[in-house]
N, C-alpha and C positions, 0 to 999 in steps of 0.2 A: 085877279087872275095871276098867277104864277107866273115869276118872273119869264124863268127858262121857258114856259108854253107860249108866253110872250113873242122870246127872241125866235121860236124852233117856227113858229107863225108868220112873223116879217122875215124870216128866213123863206118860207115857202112861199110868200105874195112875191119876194125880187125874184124868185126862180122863175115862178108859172110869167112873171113878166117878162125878165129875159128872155125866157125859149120860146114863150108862146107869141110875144109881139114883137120884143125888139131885134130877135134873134131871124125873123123875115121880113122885116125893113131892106131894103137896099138901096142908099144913099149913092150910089153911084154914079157919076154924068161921062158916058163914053170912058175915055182915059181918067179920069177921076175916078179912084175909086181908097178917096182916103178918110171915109169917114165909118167908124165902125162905133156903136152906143153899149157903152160895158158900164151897167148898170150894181153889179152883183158885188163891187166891191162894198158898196153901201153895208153889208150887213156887217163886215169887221169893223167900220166907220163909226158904228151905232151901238159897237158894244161897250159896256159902262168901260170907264178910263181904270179903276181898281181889279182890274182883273187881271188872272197871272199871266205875265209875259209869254208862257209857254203854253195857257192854253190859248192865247190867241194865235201861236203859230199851230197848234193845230189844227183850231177852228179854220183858219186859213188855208192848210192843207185839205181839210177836208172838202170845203168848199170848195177849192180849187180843183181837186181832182172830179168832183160832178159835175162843174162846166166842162173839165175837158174832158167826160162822157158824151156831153150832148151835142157839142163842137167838135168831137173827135179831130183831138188835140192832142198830143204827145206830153204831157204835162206843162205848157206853154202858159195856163194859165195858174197852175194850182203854184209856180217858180215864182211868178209877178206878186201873185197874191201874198206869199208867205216872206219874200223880199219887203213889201208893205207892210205886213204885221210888224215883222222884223226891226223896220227905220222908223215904226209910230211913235216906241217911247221916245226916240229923240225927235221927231218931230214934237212933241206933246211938252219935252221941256223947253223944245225954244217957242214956242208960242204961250209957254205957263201964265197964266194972269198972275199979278203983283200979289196975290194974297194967296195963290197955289188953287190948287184943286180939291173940295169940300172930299169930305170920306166918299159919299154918294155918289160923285160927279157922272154925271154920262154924256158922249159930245153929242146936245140935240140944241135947240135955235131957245129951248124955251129954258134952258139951263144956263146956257154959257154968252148964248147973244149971239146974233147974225155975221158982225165982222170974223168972231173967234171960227165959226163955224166955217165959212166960208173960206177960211186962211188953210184952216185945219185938213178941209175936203179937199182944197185945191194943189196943196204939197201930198198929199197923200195920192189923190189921184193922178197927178203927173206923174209921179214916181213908179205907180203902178203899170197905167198906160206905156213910158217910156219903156222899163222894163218887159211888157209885155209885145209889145212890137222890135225891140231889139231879138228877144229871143226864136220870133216868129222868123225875122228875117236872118238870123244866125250868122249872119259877117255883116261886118261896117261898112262893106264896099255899096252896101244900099243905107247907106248912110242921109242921105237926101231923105229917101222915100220913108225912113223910119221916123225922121222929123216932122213929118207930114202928116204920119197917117197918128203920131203923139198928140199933135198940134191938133189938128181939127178934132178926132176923137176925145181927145180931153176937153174938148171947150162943149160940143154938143153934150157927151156925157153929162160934165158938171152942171151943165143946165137941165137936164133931166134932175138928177141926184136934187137940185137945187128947189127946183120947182117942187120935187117929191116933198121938201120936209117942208114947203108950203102947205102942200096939201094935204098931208096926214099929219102933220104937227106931231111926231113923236115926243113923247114927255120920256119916256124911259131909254 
């Protein structure tokens, strides 16, 4: 199958899953209400590592501005997203393996190893998350509450994301 039919396909299974399942989840207990599962960054996460810088901030924009279709969102999420794209390559040099990254490289569990993978998704998805809850709550003076809803949202997430490359085992 064609690479790009590939990515335009696991592009559309994190959508239909985001909107259609995780997207009416509501992890909330009374006042609790700091856990939110943002599954979607996974598809910039999964794109091979040799690709052009600029079109992953596309990709990112583009992406970003469909969630904040479906979340009617003021571009909240398509900023976090393309800020991620943005800090991947220097994410991507400080965790480089000792011998660099093959022509091919793509970050999946079955290419580069569990720890790399793991390290990879978890700086990236923080970054995201942070970014994406800063902007939601637009001043520091909820400073607290942005830490919080970072914090647990990025741990449940990555455990979604995580369990996901269990379970599909992307090779590309």
């Amino acid at each position: 199958m064609n690479i790009i039919l590939r990515h335009f396909l696991r592009l559309l299974l994190i959508f239909l899953f985001q909107f259609l399942l995780l997207k009416q989840i509501d992890l909330s207990f009374q006042n609790f209400n700091y856990i939110h599962i943002l599954v979607y960054p996974l598809f910039i996460l999964l794109l091979p590592l040799n690709l052009s810088k600029y079109l992953y901030l596309v990709l990112a924009f583009i992406v970003g501005l469909i969630v904040d279709i479906f979340y009617h969102s003021p571009g909240v999420h398509a900023a976090a997203l393309v800020l991620m794209a943005f800090v991947q390559p220097i994410i991507l040099k400080v965790i480089e393996p000792r011998e660099g990254y093959s022509k091919d490289s793509s970050p999946t569990m079955h290419k580069m190893g569990l720890s790399w993978l793991f390290i990879y998704t978890s700086l990236s998805l923080f970054i995201h998350h942070f970014v994406y809850f800063s902007i939601e709550a637009f001043s520091f003076i909820y400073f607290f509450e942005i830490i919080l809803r970072t914090i647990f949202s990025f741990i449940v997430s990555l455990i979604v994301i995580m369990l996901s490359h269990f379970i599909f085992r992307p090779k590309i």
